[in-house]
MDTraj code that builds the backbone (N, CA, C; nanometers):
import mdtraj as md
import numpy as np

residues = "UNK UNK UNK UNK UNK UNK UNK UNK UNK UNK UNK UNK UNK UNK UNK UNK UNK UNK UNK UNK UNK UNK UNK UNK UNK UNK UNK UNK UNK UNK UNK UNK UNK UNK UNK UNK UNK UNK UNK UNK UNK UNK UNK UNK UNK UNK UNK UNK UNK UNK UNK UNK UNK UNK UNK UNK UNK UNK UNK UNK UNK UNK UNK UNK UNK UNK UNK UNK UNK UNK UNK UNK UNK UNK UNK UNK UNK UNK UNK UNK UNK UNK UNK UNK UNK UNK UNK UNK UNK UNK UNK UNK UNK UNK UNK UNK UNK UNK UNK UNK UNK UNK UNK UNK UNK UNK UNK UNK UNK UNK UNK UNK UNK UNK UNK UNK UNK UNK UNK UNK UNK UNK UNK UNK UNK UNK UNK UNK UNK UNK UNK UNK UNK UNK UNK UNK UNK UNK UNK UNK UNK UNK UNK UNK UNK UNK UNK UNK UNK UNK UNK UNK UNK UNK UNK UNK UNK UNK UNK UNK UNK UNK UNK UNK UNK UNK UNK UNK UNK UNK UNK UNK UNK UNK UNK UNK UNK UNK UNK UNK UNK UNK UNK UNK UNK UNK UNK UNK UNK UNK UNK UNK UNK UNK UNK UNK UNK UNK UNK UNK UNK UNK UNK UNK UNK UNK UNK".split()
xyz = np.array([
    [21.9481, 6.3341, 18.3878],
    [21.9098, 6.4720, 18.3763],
    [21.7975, 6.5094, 18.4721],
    [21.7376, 6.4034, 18.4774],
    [21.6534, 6.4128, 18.6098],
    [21.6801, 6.4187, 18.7288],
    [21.6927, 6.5464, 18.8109],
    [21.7796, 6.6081, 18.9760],
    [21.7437, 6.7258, 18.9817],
    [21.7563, 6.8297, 19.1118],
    [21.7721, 6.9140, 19.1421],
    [21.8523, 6.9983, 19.1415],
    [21.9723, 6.9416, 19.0605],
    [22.1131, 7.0511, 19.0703],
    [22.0916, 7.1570, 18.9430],
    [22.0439, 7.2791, 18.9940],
    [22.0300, 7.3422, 18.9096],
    [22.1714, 7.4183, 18.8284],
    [22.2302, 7.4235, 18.9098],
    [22.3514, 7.4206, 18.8166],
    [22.3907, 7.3358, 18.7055],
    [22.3854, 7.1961, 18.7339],
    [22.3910, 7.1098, 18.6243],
    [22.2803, 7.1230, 18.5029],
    [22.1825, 7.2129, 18.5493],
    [22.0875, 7.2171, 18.4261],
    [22.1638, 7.3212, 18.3511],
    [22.1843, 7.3731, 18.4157],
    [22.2517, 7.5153, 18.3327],
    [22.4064, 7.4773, 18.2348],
    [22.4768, 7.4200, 18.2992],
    [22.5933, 7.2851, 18.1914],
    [22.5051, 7.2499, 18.0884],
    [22.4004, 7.1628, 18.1111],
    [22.3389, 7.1497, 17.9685],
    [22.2831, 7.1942, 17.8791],
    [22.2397, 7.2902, 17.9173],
    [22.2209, 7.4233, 17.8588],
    [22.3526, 7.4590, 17.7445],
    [22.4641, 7.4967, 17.8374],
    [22.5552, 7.5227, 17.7444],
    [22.5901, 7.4016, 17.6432],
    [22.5997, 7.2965, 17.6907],
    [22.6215, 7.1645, 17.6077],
    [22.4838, 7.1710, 17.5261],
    [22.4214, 7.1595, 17.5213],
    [22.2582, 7.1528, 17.4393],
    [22.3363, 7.1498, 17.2340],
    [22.4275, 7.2894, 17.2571],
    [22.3979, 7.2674, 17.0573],
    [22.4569, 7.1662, 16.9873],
    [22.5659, 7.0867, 17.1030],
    [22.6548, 6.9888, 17.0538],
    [22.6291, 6.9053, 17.0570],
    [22.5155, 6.8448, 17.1367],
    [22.4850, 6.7622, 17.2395],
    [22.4094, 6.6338, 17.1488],
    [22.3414, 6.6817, 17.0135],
    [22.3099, 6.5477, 16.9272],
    [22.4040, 6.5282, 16.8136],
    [22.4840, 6.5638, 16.7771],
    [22.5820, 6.6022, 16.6832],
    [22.6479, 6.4553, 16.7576],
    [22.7015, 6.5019, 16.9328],
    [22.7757, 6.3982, 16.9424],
    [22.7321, 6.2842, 17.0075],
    [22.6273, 6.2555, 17.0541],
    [22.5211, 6.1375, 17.0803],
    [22.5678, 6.0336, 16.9515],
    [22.5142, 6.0960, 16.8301],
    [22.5702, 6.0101, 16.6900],
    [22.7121, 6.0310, 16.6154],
    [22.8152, 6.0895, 16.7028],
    [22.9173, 6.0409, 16.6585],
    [22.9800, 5.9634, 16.7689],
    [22.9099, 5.9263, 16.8851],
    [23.0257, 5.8475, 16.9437],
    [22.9018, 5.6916, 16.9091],
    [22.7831, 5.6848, 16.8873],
    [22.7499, 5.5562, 16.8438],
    [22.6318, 5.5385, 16.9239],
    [22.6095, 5.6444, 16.9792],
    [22.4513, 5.6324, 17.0982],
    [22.3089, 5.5953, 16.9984],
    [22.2872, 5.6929, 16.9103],
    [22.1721, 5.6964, 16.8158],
    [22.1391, 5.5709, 16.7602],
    [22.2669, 5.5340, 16.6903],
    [22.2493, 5.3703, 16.6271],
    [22.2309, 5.2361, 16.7374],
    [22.2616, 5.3039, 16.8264],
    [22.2630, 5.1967, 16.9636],
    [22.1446, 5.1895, 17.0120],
    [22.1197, 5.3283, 17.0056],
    [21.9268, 5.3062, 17.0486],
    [21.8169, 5.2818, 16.9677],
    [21.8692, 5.2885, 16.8307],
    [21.7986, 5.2178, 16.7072],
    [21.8093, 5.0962, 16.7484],
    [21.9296, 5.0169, 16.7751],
    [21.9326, 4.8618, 16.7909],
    [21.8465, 4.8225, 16.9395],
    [21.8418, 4.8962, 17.0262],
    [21.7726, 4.8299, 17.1638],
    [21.6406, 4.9130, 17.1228],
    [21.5768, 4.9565, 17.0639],
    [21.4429, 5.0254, 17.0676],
    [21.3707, 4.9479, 16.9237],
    [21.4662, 4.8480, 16.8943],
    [21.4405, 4.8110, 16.7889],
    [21.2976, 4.6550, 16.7620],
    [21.3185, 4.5929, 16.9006],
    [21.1892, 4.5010, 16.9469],
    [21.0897, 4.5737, 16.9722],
    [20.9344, 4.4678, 16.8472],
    [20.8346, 4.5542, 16.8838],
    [20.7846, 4.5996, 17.0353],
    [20.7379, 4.7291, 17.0504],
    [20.7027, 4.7188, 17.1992],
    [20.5401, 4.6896, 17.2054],
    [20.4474, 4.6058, 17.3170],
    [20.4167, 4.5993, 17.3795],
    [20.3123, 4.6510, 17.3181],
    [20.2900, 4.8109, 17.3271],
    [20.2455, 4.9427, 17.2764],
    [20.2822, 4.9610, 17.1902],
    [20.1805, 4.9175, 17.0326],
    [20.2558, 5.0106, 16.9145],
    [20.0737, 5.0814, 16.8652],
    [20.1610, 5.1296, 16.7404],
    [20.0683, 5.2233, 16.6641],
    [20.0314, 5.3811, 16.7081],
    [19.9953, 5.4099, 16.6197],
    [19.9620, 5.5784, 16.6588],
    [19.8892, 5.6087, 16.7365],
    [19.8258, 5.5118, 16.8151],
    [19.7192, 5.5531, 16.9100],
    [19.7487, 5.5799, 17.0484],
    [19.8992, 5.5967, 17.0523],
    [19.9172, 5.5500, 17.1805],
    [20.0467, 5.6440, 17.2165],
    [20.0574, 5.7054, 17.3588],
    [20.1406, 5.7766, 17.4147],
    [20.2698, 5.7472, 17.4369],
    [20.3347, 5.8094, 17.4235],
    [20.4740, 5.7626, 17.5181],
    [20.5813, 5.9284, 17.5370],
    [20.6250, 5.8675, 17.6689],
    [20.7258, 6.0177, 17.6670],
    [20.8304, 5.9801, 17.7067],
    [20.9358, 6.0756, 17.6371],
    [21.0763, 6.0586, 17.6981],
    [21.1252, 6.1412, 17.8258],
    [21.1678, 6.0661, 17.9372],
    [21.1710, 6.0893, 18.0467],
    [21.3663, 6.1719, 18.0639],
    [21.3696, 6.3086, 18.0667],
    [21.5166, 6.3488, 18.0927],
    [21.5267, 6.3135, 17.9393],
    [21.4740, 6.3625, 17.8471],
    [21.4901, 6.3397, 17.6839],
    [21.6136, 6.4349, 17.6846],
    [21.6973, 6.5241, 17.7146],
    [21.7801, 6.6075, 17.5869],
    [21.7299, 6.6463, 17.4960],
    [21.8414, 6.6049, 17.4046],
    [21.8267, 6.6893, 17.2685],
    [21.7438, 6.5831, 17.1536],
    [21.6309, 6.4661, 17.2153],
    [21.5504, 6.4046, 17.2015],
    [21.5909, 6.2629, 17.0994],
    [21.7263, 6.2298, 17.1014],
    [21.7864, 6.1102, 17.0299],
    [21.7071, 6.0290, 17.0401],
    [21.6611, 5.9787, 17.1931],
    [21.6066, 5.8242, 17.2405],
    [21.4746, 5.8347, 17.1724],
    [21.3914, 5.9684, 17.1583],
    [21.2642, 5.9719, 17.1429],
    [21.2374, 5.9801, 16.9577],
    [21.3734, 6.0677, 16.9028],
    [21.3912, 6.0379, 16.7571],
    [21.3786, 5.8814, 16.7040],
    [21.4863, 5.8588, 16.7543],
    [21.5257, 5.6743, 16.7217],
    [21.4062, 5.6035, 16.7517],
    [21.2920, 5.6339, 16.8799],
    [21.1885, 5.5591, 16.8728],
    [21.0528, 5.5784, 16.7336],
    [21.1086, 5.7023, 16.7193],
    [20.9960, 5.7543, 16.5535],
    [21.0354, 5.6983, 16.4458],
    [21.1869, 5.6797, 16.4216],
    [21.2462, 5.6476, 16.3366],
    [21.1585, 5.4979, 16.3120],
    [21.1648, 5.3866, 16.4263],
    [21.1885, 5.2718, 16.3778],
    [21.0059, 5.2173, 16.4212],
    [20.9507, 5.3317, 16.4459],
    [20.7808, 5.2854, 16.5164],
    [20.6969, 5.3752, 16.4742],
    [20.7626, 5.4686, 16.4180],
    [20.6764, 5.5748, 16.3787],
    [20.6233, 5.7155, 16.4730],
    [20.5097, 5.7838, 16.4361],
    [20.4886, 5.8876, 16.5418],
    [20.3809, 5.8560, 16.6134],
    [20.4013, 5.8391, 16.7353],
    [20.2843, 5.8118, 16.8350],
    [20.1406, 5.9402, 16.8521],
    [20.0129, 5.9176, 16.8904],
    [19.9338, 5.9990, 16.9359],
    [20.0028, 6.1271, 16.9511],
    [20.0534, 6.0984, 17.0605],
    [20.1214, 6.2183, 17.1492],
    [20.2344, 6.1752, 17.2365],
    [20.3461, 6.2522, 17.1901],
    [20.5413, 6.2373, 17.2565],
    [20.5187, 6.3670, 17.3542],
    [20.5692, 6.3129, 17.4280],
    [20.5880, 6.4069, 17.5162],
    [20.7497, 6.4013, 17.5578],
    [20.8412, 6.5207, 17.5298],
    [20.9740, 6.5249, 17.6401],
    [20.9314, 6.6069, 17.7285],
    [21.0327, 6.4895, 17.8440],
    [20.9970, 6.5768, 17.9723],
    [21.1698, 6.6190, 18.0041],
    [21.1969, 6.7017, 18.0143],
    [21.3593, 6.7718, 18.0426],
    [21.3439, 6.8724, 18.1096],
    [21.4642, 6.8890, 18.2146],
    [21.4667, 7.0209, 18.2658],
    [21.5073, 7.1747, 18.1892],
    [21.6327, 7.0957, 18.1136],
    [21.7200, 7.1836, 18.0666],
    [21.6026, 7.2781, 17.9317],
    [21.5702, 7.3711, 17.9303],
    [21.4596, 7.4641, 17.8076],
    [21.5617, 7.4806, 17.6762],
    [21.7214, 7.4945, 17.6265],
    [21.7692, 7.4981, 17.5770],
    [21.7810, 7.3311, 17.5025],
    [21.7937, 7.2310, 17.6009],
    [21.8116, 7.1192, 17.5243],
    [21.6770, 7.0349, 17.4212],
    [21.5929, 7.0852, 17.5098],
    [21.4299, 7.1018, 17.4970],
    [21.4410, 7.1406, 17.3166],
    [21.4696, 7.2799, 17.2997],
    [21.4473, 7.3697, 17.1844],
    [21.4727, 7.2440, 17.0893],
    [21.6487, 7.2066, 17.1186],
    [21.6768, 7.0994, 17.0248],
    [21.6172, 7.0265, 16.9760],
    [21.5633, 6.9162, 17.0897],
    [21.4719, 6.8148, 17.0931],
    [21.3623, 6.8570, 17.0220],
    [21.3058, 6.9349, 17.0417],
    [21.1973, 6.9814, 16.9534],
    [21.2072, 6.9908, 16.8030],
    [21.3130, 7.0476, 16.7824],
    [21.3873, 7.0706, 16.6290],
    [21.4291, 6.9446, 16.6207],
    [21.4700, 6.8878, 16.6017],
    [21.4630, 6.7409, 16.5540],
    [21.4165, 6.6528, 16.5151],
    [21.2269, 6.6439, 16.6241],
    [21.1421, 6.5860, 16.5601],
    [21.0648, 6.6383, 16.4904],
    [21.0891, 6.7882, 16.5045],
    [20.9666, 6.8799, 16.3861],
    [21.0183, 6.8526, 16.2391],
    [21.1720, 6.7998, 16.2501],
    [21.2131, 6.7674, 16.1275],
    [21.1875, 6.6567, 16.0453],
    [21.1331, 6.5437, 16.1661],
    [21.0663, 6.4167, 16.1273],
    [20.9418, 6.4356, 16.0732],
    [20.8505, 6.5616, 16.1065],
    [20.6975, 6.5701, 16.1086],
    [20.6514, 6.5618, 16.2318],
    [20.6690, 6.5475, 16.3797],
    [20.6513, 6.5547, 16.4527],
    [20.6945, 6.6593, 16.5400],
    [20.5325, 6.6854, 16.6270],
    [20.5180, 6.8029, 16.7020],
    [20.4918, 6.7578, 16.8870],
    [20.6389, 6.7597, 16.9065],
    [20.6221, 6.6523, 17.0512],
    [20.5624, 6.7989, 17.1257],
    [20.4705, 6.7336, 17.2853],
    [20.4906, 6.8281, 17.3728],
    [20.6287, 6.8629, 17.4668],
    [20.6433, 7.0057, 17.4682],
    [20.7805, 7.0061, 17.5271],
    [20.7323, 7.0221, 17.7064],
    [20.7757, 6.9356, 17.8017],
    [20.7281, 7.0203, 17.9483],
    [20.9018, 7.0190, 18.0181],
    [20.8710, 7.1491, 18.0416],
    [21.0397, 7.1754, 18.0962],
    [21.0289, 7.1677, 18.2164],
    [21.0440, 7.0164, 18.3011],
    [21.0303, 6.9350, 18.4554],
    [21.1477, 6.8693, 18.4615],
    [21.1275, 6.8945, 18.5969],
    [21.2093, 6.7671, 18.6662],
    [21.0984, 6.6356, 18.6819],
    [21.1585, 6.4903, 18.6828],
    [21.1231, 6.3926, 18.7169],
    [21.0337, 6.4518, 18.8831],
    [20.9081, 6.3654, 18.8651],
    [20.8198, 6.3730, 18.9442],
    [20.7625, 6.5308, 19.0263],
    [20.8075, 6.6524, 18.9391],
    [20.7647, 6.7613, 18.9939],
    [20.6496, 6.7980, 18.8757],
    [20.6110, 6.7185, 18.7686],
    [20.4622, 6.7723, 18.7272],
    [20.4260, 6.6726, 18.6910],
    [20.2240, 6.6639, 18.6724],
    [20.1631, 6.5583, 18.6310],
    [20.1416, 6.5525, 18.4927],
    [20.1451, 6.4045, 18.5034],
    [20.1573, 6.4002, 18.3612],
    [20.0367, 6.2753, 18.3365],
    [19.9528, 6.2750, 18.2835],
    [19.8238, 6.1296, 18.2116],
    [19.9508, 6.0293, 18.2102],
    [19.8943, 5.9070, 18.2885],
    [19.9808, 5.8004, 18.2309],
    [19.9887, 5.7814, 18.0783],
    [20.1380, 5.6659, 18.0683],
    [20.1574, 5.6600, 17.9028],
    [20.1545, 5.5287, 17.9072],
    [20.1539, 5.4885, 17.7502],
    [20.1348, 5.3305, 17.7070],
    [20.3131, 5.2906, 17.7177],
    [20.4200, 5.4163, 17.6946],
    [20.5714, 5.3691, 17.7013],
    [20.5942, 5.4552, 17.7128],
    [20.7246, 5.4436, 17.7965],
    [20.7807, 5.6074, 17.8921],
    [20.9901, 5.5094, 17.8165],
    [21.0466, 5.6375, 17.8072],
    [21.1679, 5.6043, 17.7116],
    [21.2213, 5.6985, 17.8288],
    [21.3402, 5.6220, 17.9125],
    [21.4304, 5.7113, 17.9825],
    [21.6260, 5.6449, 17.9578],
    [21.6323, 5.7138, 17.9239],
    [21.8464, 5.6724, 17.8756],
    [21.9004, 5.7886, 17.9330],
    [21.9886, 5.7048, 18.0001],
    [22.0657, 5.8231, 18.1403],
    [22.0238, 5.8665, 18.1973],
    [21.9457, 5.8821, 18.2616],
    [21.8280, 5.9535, 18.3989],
    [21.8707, 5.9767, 18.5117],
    [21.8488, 5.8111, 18.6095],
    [21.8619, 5.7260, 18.7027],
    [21.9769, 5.7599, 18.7341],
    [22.0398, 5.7913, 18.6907],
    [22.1860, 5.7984, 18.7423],
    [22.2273, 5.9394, 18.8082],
    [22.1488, 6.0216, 18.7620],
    [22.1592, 6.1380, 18.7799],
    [22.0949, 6.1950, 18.9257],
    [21.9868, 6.1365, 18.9543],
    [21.8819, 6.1393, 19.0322],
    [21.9585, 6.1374, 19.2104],
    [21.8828, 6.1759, 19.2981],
    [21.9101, 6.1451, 19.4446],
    [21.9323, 6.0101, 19.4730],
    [21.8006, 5.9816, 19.4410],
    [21.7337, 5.8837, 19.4577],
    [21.6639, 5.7491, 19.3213],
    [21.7580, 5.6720, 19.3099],
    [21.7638, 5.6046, 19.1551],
    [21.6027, 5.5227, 19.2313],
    [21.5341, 5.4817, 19.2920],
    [21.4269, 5.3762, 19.3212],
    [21.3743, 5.4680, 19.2999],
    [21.3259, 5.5854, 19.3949],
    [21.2187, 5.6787, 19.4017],
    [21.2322, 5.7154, 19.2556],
    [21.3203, 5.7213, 19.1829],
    [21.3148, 5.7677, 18.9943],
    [21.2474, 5.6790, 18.9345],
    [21.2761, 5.5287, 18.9490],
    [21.2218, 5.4311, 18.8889],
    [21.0396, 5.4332, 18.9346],
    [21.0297, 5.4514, 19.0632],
    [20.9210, 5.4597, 19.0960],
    [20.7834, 5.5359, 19.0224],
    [20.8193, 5.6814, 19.0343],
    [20.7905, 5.7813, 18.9231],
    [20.7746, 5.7962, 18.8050],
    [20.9036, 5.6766, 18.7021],
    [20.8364, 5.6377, 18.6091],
    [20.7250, 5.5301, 18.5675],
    [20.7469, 5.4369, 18.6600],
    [20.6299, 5.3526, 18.6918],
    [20.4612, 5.4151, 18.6870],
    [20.4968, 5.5533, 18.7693],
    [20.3841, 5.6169, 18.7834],
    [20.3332, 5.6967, 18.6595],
    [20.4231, 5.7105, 18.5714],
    [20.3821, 5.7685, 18.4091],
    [20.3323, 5.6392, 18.2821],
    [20.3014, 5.5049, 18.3532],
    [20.2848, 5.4454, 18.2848],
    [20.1591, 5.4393, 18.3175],
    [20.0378, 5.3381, 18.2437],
    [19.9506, 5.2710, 18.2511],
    [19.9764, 5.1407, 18.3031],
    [19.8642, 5.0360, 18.3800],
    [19.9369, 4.9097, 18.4204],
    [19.9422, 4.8606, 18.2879],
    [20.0895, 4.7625, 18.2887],
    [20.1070, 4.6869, 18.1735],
    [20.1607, 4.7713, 18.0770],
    [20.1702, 4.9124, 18.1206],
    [20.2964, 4.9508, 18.0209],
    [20.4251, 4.9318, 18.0338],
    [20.4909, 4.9269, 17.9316],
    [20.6169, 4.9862, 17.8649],
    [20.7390, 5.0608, 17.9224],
    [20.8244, 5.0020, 17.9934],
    [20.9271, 5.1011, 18.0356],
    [21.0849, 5.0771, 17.9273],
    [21.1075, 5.1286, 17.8518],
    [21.2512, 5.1219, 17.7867],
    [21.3704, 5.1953, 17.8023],
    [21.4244, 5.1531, 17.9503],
    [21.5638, 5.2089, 18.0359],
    [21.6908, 5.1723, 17.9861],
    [21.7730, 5.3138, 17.9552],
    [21.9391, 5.2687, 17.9280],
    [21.9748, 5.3112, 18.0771],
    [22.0416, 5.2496, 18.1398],
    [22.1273, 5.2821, 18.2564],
    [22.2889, 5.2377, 18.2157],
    [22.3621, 5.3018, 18.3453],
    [22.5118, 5.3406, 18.3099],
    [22.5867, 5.2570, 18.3846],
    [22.7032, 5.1562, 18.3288],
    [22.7342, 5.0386, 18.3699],
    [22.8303, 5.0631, 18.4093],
    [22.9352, 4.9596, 18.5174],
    [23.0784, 5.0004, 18.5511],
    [23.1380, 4.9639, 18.4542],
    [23.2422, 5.0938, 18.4027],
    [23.3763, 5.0455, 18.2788],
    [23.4477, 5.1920, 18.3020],
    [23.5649, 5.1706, 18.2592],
    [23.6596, 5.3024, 18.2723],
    [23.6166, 5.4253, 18.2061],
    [23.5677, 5.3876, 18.1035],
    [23.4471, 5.4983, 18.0254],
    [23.3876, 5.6171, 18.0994],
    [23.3275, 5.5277, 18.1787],
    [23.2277, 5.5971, 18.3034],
    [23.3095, 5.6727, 18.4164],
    [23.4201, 5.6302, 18.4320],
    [23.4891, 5.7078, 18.4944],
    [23.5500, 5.8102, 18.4190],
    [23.5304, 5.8475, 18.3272],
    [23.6295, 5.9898, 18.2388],
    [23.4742, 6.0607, 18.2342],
    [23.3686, 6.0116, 18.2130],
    [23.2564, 6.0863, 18.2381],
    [23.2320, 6.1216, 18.3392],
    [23.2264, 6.0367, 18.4723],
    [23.2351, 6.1005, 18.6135],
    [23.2960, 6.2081, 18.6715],
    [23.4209, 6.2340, 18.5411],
    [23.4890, 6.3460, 18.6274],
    [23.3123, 6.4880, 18.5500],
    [23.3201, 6.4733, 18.4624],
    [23.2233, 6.5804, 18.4193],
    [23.0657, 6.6342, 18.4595],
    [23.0040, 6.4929, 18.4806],
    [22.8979, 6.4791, 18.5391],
    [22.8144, 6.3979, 18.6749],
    [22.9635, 6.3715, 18.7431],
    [22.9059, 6.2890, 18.8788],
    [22.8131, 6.1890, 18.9102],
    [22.7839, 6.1288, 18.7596],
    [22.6482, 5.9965, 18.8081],
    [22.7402, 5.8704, 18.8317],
    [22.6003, 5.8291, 18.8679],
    [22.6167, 5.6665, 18.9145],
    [22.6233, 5.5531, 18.8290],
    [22.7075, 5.4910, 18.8255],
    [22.6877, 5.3517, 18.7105],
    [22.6433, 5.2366, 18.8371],
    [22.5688, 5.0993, 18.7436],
    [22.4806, 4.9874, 18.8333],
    [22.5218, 4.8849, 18.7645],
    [22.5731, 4.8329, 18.8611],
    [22.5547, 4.6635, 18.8199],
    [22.4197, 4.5820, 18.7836],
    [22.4362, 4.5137, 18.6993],
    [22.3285, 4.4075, 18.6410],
    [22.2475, 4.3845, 18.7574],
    [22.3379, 4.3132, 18.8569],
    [22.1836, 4.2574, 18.9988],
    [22.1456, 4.3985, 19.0805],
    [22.2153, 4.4882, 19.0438],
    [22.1791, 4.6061, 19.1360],
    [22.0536, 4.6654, 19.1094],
    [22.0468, 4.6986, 18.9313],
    [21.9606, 4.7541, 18.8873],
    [21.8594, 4.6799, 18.8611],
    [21.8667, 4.5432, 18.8626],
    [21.7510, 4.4969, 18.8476],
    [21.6456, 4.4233, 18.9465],
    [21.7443, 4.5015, 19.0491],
    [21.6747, 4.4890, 19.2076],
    [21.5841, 4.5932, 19.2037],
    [21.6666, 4.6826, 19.1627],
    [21.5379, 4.8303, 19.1782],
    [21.4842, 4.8226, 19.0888],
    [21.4773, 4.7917, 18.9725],
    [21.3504, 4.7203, 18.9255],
    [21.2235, 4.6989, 18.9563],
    [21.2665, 4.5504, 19.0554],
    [21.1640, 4.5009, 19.1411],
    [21.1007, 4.5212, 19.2471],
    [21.1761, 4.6396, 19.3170],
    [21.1330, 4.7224, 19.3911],
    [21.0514, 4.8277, 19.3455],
    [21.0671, 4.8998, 19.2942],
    [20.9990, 4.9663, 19.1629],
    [20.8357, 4.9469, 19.1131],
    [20.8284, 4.8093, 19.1257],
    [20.7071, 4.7442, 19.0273],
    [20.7338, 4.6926, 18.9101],
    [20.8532, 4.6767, 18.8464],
    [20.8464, 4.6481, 18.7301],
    [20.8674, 4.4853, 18.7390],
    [20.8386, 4.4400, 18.6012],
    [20.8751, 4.2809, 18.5803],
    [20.9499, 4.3307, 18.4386],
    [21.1133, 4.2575, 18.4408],
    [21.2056, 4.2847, 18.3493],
    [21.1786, 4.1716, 18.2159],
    [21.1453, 4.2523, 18.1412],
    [21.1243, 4.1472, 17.9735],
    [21.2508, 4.1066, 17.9139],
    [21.3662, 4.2229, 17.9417],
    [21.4759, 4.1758, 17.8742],
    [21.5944, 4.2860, 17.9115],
    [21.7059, 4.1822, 17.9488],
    [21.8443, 4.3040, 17.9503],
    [21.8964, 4.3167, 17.8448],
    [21.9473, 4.4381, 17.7465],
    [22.0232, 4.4109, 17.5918],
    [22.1630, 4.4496, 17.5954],
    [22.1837, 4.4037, 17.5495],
    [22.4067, 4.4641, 17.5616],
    [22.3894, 4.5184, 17.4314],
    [22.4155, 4.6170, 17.4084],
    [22.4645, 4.6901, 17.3507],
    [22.6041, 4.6245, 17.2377],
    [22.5943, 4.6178, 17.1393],
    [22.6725, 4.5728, 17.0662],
    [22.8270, 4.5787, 17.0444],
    [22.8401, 4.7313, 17.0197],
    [22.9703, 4.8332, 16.9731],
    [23.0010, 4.9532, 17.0276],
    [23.0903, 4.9880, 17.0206],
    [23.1251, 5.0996, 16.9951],
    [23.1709, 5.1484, 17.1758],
    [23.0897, 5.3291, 17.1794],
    [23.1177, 5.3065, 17.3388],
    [22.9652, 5.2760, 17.4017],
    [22.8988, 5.2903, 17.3686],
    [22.7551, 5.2431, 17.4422],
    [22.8076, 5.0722, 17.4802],
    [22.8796, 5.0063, 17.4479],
    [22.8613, 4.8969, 17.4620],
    [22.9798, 4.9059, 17.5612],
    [23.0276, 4.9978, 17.6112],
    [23.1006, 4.9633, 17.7121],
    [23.0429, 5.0468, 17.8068],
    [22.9289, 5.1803, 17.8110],
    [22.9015, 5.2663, 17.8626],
    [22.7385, 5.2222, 17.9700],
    [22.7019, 5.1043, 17.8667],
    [22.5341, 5.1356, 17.9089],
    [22.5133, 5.0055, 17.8924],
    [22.4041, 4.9816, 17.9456],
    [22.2786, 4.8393, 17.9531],
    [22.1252, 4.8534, 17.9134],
    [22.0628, 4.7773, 17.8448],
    [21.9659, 4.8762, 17.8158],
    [21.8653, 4.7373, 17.8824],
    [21.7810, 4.8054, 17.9221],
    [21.6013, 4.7120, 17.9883],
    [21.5149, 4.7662, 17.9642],
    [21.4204, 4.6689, 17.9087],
    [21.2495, 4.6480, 17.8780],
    [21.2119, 4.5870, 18.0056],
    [21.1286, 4.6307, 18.0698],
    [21.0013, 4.6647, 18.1553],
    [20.8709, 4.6932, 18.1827],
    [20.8198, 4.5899, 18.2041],
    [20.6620, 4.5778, 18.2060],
    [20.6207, 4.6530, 18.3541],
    [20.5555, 4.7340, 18.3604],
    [20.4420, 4.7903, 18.5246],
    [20.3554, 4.6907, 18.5841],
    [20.4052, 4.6120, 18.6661],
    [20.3112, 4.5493, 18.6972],
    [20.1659, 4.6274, 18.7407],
    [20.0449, 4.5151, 18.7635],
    [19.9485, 4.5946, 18.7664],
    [19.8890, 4.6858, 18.8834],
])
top = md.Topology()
chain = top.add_chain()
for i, resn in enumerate(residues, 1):
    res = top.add_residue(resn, chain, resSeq=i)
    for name in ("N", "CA", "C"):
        top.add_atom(name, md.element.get_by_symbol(name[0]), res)
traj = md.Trajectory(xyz[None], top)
């Protein structure tokens, strides 16, 4: 969700009211319960984290769900309609995230103790310079928790809709290391279609 195609913001826009309804019926939500599910690094309320290209704020729900509510959540999304969602969702938890309606690396943001991005990278010009940027929303020694989009036929019935990129295992975890990061762990995804759709990585900033 993180790009310049402003047209594509405007698709999500229209997609926005459906858009967590079906996150948890095709098996995303419970999927990111299971990979968000190792303590991170960064816990307790004292401490920041934002979802990077959040939507309709699943990745950043599922992280409240199973860690509770941080200091301060921040989604960062382009789309202001998917935003609303996202917002309504965790106000339903008790939480009052900040909403900033950006693109990846067009506003500043205080580094965070954990930055949460699922599906992003793919979207982007430039998948390093993305990784880079989130690097730059961390603190050293924070927290990066990335779903990226894997090759499977899946991805191709989505490609016709939204044009991203899927990465191979050594691909992405090249840019990684290009990046700055040091990789803590790759997770497969268990079931369903996330487990044929996505890969998920924990990521430390180096210092």
């Amino acid at each position: 969700m993180a790009e310049t195609d402003i047209p594509r913001t405007k698709r999500y826009d229209v997609a926005a009211p459906r858009w967590g309804d079906k996150m948890r019926t095709l098996g995303y939500y419970d999927g990111y319960l299971g990979f968000l599910s190792a303590p991170p690094r960064y816990a307790g309320p004292n401490k920041r984290v934002v979802d990077v290209g959040a939507g309709t704020a699943s990745f950043a729900e599922a992280w409240v769900a199973l860690h509770g509510p941080p200091s301060e959540l921040i989604l960062l999304e382009p789309s202001p309609v998917m935003l609303e969602r996202g917002t309504e969702a965790l106000n339903k938890r008790g939480v009052n995230p900040q909403a900033v309606q950006s693109l990846l690396g067009e506003t500043d943001l205080e580094p965070s103790d954990v930055v949460l991005a699922a599906h992003v990278i793919e979207h982007c010009a430039d998948p390093l310079t993305a990784l880079r940027q989130m690097r730059d929303l961390l603190v050293p020694g924070g927290q990066l928790r990335l779903v990226v989009s894997k090759p499977h036929w899946c991805n191709a019935i989505i490609w016709l809709q939204w044009r991203h990129r899927t990465f191979q295992k050594d691909e992405i975890l090249a840019l990684m290391d290009k990046a700055g990061f040091d990789v803590d762990q790759v997770y497969a995804f268990p079931s369903g279609p996330p487990s044929r759709t996505s890969r998920g990585i924990v990521a430390t900033r180096r210092g």
